[in-house]
C-alpha positions in Angstrom: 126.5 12.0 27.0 126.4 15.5 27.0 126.7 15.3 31.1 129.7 13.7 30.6 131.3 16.4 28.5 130.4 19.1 31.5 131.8 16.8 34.1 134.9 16.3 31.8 135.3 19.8 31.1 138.3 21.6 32.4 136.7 25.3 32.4 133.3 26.2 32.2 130.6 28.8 32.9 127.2 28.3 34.2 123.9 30.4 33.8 122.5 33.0 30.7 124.8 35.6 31.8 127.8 34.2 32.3 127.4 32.2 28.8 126.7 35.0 26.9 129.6 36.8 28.3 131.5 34.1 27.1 129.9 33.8 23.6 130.5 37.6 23.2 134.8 37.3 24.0 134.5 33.9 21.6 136.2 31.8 24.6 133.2 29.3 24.4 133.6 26.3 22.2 130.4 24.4 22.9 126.9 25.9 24.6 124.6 23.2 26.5 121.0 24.2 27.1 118.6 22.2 29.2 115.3 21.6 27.5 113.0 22.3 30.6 114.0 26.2 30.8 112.5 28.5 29.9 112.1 29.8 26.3 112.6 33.4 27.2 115.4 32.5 29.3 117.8 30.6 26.5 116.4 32.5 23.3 119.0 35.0 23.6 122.0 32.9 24.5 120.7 30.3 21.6 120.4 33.5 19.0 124.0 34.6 19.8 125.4 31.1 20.0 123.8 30.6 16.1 125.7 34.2 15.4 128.8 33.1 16.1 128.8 29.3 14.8 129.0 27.9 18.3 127.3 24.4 18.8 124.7 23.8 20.8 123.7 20.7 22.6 120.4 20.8 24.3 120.1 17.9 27.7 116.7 17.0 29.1 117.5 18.2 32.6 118.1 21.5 34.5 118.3 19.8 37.8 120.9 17.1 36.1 122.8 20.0 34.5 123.3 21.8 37.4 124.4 18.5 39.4 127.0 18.1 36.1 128.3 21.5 37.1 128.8 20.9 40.4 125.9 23.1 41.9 123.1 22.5 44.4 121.1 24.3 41.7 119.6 24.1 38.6 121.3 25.2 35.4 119.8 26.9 32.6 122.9 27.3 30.3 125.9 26.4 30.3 128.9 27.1 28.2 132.2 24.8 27.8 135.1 27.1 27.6 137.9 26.2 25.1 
């Protein structure tokens, strides 16, 4: 379900960098973490997303994430952008 809300998604930003970013200028209105990256890669975005109220979904796959997104890639985070 939560790979359907990333393909349906009109504007979004992928990776921990990006995501955070968008966290920061409160654009985001939903984060998505994959459950297979790694802890000290997300525990940062997922800290800030708790700051700010922001929900977070977390999805099984980064491989499937990344394929949501659009990229030959894995995705680590991802953020939905209001």
């Amino acid at each position: 379900m939560s790979y359907e809300k990333v393909y349906q998604a009109t504007k979004i930003v992928i990776g921990t960098k990006q995501t955070v970013k968008a966290l920061k200028d409160g654009s985001s209105c939903e984060l998505i973490i994959a459950s297979d990256a790694e802890a000290k890669v997300t525990a940062a975005v997922v800290k800030l997303a708790q700051e700010v109220n922001i929900p977070i979904i977390y999805v099984d796959s980064m491989v499937k994430l990344g394929k949501a997104c659009g990229i030959e890639v894995g995705a680590s985070t991802v953020a939905i952008i209001r």
